[in-house]
C-alpha positions in Angstrom: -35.8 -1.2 -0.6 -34.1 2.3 0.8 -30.0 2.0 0.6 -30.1 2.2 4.7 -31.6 -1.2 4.7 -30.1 -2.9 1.6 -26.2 -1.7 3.9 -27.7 -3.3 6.5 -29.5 -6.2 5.0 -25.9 -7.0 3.7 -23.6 -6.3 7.3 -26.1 -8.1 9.5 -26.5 -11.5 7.2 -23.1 -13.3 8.1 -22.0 -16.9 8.9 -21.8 -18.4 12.0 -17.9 -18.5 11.3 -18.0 -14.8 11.0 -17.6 -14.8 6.8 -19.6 -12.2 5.2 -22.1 -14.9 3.2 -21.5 -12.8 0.1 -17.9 -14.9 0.1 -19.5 -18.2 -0.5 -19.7 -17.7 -4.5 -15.9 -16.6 -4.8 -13.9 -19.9 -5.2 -10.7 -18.8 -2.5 -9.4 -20.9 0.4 -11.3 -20.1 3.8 -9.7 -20.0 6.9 -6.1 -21.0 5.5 -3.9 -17.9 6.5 -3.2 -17.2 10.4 -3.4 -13.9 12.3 0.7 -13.1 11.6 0.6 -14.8 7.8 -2.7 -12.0 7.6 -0.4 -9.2 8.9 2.2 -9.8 6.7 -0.1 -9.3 3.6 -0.6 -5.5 4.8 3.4 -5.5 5.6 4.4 -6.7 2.5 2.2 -4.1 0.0 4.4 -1.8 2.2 7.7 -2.7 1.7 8.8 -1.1 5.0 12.5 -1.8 4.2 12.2 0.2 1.1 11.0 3.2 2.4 14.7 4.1 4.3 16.5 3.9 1.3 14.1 5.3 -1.2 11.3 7.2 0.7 13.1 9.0 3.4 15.4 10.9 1.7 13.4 12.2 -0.5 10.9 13.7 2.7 14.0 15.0 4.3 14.9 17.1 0.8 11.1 18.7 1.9 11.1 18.6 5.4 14.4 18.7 6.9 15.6 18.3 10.7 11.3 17.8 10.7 11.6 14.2 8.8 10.7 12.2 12.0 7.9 15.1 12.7 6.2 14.5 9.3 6.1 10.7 9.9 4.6 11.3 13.3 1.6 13.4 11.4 1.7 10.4 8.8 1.3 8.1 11.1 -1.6 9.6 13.5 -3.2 10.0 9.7 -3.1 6.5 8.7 -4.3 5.5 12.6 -7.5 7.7 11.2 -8.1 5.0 8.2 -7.3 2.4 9.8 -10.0 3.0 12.5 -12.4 3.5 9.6 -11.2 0.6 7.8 -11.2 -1.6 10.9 -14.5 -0.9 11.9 -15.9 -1.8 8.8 -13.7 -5.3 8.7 -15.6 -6.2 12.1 -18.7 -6.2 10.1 -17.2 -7.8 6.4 -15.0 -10.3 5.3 -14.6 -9.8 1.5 -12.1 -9.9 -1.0 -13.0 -6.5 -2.1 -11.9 -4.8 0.7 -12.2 -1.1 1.1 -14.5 -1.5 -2.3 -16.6 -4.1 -0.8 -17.3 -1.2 1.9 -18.3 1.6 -0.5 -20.4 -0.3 -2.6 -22.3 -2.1 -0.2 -23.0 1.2 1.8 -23.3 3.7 -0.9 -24.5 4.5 -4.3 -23.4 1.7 -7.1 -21.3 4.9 -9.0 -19.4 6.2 -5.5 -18.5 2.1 -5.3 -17.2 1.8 -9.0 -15.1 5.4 -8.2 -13.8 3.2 -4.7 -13.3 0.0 -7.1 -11.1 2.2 -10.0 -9.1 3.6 -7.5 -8.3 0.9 -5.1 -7.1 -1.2 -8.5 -4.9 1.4 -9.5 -3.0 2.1 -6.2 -2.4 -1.7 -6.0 -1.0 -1.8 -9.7 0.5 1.0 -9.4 1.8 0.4 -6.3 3.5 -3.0 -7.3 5.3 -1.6 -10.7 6.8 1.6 -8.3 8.3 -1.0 -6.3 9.4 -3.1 -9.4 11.0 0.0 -10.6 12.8 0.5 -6.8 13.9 -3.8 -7.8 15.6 -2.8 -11.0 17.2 -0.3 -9.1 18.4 -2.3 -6.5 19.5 -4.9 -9.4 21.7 -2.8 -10.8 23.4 -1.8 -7.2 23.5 -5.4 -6.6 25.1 -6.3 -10.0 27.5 -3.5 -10.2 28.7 -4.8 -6.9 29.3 -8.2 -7.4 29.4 -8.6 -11.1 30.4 -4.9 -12.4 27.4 -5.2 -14.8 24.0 -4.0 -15.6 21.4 -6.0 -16.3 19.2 -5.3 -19.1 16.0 -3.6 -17.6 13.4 -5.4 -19.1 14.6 -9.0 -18.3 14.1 -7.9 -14.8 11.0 -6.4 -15.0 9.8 -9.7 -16.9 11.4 -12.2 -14.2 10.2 -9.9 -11.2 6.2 -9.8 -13.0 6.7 -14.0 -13.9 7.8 -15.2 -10.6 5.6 -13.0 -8.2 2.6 -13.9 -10.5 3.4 -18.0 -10.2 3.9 -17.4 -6.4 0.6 -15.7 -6.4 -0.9 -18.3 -8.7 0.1 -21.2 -6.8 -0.7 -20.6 -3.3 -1.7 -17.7 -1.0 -0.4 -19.3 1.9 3.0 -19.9 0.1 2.9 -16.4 -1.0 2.1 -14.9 2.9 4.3 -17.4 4.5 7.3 -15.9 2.1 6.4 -12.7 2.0 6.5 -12.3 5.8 9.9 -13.8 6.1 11.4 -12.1 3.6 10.0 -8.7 5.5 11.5 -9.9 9.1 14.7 -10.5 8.1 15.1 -7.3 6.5 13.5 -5.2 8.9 15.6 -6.8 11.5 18.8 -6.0 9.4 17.9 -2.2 9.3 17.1 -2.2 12.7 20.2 -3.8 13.7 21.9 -1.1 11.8 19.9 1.9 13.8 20.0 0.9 16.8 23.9 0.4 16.2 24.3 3.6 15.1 22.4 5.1 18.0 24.4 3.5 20.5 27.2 4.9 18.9 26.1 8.2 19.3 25.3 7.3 23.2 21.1 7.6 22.5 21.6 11.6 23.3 18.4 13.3 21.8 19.5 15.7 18.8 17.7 18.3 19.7 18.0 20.5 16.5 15.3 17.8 15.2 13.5 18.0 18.1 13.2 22.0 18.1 12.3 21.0 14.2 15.4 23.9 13.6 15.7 25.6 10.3 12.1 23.5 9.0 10.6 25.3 6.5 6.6 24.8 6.6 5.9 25.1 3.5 7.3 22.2 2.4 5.2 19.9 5.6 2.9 19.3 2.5 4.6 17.6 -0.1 6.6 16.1 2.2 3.3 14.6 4.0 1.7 13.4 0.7 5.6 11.7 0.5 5.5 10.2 3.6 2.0 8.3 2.8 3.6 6.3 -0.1 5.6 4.6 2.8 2.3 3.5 4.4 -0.5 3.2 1.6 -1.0 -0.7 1.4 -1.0 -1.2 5.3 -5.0 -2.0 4.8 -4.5 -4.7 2.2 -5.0 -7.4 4.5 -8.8 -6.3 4.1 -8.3 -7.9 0.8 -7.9 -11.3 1.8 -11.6 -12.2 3.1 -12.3 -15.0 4.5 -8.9 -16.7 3.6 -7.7 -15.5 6.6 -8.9 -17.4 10.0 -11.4 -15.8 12.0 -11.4 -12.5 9.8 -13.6 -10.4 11.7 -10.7 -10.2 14.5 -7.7 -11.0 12.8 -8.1 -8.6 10.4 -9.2 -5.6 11.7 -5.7 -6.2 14.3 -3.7 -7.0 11.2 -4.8 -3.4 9.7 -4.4 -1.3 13.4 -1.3 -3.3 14.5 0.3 -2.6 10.6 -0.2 1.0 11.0 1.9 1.4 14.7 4.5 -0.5 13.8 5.4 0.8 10.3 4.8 4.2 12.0 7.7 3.1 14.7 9.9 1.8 12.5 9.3 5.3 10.2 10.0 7.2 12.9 13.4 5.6 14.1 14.6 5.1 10.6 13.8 8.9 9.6 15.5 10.3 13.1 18.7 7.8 12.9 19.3 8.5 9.3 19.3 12.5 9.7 21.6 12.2 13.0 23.5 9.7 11.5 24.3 11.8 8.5 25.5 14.9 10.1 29.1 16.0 9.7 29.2 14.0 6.1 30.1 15.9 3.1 26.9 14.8 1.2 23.4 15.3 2.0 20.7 12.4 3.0 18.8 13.8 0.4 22.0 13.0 -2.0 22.8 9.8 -1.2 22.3 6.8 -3.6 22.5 4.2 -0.6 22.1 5.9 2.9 21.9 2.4 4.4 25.5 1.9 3.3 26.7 5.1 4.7 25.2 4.0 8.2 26.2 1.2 8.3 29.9 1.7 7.9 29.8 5.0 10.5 27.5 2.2 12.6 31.0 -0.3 12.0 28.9 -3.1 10.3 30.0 -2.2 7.1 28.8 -5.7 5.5 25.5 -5.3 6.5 25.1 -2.3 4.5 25.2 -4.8 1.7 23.2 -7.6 3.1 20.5 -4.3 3.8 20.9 -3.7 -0.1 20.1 -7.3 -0.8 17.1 -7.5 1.6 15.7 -4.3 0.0 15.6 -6.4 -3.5 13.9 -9.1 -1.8 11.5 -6.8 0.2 10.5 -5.1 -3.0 9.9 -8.7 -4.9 7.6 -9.6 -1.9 6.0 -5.9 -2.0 5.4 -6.8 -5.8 3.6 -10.1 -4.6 1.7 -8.8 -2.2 -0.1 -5.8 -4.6 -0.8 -8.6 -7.1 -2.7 -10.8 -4.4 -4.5 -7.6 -3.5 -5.3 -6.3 -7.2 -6.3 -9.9 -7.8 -8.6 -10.0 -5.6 -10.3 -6.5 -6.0 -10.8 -7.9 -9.7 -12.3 -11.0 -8.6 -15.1 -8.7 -6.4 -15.3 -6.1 -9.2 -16.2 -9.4 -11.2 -18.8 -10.9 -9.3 -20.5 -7.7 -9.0 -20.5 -7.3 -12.5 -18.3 -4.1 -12.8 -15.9 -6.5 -15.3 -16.1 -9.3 -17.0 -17.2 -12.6 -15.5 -13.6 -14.4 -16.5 -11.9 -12.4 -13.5 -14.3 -13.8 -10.9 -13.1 -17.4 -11.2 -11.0 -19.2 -9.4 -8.8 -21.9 -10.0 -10.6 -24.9 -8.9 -7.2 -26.5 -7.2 -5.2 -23.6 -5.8 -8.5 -21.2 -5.3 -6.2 -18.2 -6.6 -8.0 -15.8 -9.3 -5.9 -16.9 -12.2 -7.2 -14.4 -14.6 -6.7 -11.1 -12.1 -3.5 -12.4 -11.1 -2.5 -12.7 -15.0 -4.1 -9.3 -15.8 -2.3 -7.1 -12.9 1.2 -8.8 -13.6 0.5 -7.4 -17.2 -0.5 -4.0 -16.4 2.3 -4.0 -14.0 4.8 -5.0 -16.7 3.4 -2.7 -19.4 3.8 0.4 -17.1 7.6 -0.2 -16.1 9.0 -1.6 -19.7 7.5 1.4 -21.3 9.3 3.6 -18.7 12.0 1.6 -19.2 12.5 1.9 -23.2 11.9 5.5 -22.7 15.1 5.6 -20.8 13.6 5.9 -17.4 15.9 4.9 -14.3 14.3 2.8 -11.7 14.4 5.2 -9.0 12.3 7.6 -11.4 9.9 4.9 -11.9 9.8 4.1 -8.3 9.0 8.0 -7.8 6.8 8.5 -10.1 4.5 5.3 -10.0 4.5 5.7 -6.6 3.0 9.1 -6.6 0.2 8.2 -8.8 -1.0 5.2 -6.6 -1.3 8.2 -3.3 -4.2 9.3 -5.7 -6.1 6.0 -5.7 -5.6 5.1 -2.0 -6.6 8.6 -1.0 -9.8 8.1 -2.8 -10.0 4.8 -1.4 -9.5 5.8 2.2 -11.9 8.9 2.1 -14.6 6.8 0.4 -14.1 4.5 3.5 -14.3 6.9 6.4 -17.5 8.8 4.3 -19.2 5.5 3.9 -18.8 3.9 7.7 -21.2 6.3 9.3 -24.0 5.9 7.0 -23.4 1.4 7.4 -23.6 1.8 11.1 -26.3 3.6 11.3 -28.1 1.3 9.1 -27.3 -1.7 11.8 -28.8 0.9 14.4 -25.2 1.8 15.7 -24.9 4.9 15.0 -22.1 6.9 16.9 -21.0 10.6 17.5 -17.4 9.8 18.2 -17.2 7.3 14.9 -18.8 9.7 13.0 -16.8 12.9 14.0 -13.9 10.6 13.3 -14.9 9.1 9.9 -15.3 13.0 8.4 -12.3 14.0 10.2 -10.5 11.4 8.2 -12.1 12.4 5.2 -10.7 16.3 5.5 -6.9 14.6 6.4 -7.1 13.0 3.0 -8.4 15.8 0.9 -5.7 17.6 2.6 -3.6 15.0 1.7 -4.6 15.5 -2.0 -4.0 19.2 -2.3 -0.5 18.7 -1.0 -0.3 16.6 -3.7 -1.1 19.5 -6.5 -0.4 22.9 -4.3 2.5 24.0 -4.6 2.1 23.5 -8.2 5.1 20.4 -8.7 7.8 21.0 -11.3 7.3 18.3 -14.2 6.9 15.1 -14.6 4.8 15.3 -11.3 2.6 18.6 -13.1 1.2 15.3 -15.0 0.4 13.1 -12.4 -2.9 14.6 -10.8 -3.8 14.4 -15.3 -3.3 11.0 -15.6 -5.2 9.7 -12.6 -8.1 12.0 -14.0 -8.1 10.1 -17.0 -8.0 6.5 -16.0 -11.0 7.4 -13.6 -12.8 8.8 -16.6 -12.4 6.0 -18.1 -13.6 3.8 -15.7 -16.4 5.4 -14.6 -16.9 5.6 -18.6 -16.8 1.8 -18.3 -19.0 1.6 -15.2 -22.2 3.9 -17.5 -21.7 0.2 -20.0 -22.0 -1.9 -17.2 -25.0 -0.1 -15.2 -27.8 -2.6 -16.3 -26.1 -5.2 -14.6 -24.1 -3.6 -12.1 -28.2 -2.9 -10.7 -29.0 -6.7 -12.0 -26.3 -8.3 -9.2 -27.4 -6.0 -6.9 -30.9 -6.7 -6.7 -30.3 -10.7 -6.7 -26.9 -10.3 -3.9 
């Protein structure tokens, strides 16, 4: 059997409900999470309300009066992936998502390299964010309590809770997670549009003109700027737990990507108007939510903002461990790892074992920042910059792979392809921002220690080749 017909033996054999058939064996809930509980998966691994506080200031350090300019960029680059990525959820429900794609389209090795990657962004991912919680704990308690508490009882409550959430229910855990996200969103964007209005929605034209931007830095602040979208695709990972996947999720993934990309764009445009004529920079400032919202005169809600950014980041912890969960249980079934992370529990249909495993790595990560002294914005940072390694692999993998699955269903298309290795050159572009200009240390390290785990794994995958092939053969 050539590979062109084994991709399309697998694409074209699918339910009449639209499941991929390769989801029967998996154990999870079908058809239990609607189109918005779906979106709020992707919206959660995001943690859109993080990314004004945390994110954004540290593009505008790079970029300058060209913040908004470089999310505009960011944003027409993730609209690239998530074409590629939607096109191949039309054809695939599976919890493996993006890894599902690769492997089912393209040698076993270039799917193991896809599987590695996409489990490390999603871990990763989820301790950054845990690190941006302790952070925000600290604010919180120094607030209310003039205290700090001690870092690793928060890491440990953040990893326990989000992991019995996402060990109970996946509805529960959607259903929270996207109400936790609205009401902060809505807070920020109260705050913005407050703050335009008080400036009478004139255009500031010295960001417009991009005035005083210095180009050099457009690519480390670019590679910045995709930390506040990478996650938007996770609904992929959900399968057929969502209803009529083939359609809601593909919208989930396109309709994620616009309206973080808005909300970017407004947040990064308000924030540098709103902080001209202060005597500290954006870049400076330990709460820039705070500072708006008093010049906004809705002083309190720079502290409701603060709260909501805990929340948002607890949720953004959820979400990455139902994703990583649920790469594990595909990685599983297709014999990358052990068969204990392919099963399910029999009541809840949650992957206990994944969802045990990535709330360990998660909390092994951030506690051994944390007893090295490591402040939660730093592990925020830095975690965070390590996961933009696994989702770029992720995403290229994607948009190479999507040509050669539609061809093999005989649908082979100019534009899609022209597209799919266009996206492929954004993210390799995307990766030498990363690494050139040579960064200062710790980030010199980063690029190093991605290396090595994917040696590792791909290490791993030589152990498991015999039957990696064996579950092909029989899928």
């Amino acid at each position: 059997m050539t590979k062109e017909s084994a991709a399309a033996d697998v694409y074209a054999a699918r339910e009449s409900n639209g499941v991929d058939v390769l989801d029967r064996g998996y154990g999870l809930h079908k058809g239990v999470l609607s189109p918005l509980e779906t979106l709020a998966q992707s919206v959660s691994t995001m943690a859109p309300s993080t990314s004004p506080s945390l994110t954004i200031p540290l593009v505008f350090a790079l970029a300058g009066n060209g913040t908004w300019f470089v999310y505009l960029l960011t944003t027409c680059a993730m609209l690239l992936v998530g074409f590629c990525v939607s096109r191949f959820a039309r054809m695939s429900a599976s919890p493996g998502s993006l890894y599902t794609y690769t492997a089912d389209t393209l040698r076993p090795s270039l799917g193991a390299v896809a599987a590695w990657a996409l489990l490390i962004a999603y871990v990763a991912t989820g301790a950054s964010v845990a690190g941006g919680a302790l952070y925000y704990a600290d604010v919180l308690c120094g607030q209310f309590f003039s205290f700090t508490p001690p870092a690793l009882l928060v890491l440990a409550l953040t990893f326990v809770l989000s992991g019995a959430i996402a060990f109970r229910d996946v509805k529960l855990s959607a259903e929270l997670m996207l109400w936790i996200e609205i009401i902060s969103v809505s807070l920020i964007a109260i705050v913005l549009v407050l703050l335009l209005g008080r400036y009478g929605f004139r255009f500031d034209m010295d960001q417009l003109r991009l005035k005083g931007v210095a180009f050099n830095g457009m690519g480390p602040a670019l590679v910045l700027a995709m930390f506040s979208f990478v996650g938007f695709e996770s609904a992929t990972t959900l399968g057929g737990e969502a209803r009529e996947p083939l359609k809601t999720i593909p919208r989930a993934v396109i309709q994620c990507a616009i309206l973080a990309g808005v909300f970017f764009m407004l947040c990064a445009y308000s924030e540098v108007l709103g902080f001209q004529g202060e005597t500290g920079k954006l870049s400076d400032s330990t709460s820039p939510l705070h500072v708006l919202a008093r010049k906004a005169g809705v002083s309190p809600l720079g502290t409701a903002i603060d709260i909501g950014a805990f929340v948002s980041m607890f949720a953004c912890v959820l979400a990455c461990t139902t994703a990583a969960a649920r790469v594990l249980l595909r990685m599983a079934h297709s014999g990358l790892i052990p068969d204990v992370f392919g099963r399910t529990h029999k009541k809840y249909g949650t992957p206990v074992s994944g969802v045990a495993l990535t709330c360990i790595a998660m909390f092994v990560a951030t506690a051994g920042l944390a007893l090295r002294g490591v402040g939660g914005t730093d592990m925020y940072g830095w975690l965070g910059s390590i996961s933009v390694f696994g989702f770029l692999t992720a995403y290229a993998l994607v948009a190479v792979s999507l040509p050669f699955a539609r061809r093999a269903l005989g649908q082979h298309s100019h534009v899609v392809a022209v597209v799919s290795w266009f996206t492929v050159l954004v993210m390799i572009a995307g990766a030498v921002g990363s690494i050139y200009p040579v960064p200062e240390a710790p980030a010199l390290w980063f690029p190093y220690i991605y290396l090595g785990y994917m040696a590792l794994g791909m290490a791993w995958f030589l152990v498991r080749r015999k039957t990696i092939h064996a579950r092909r053969e029989t899928a």
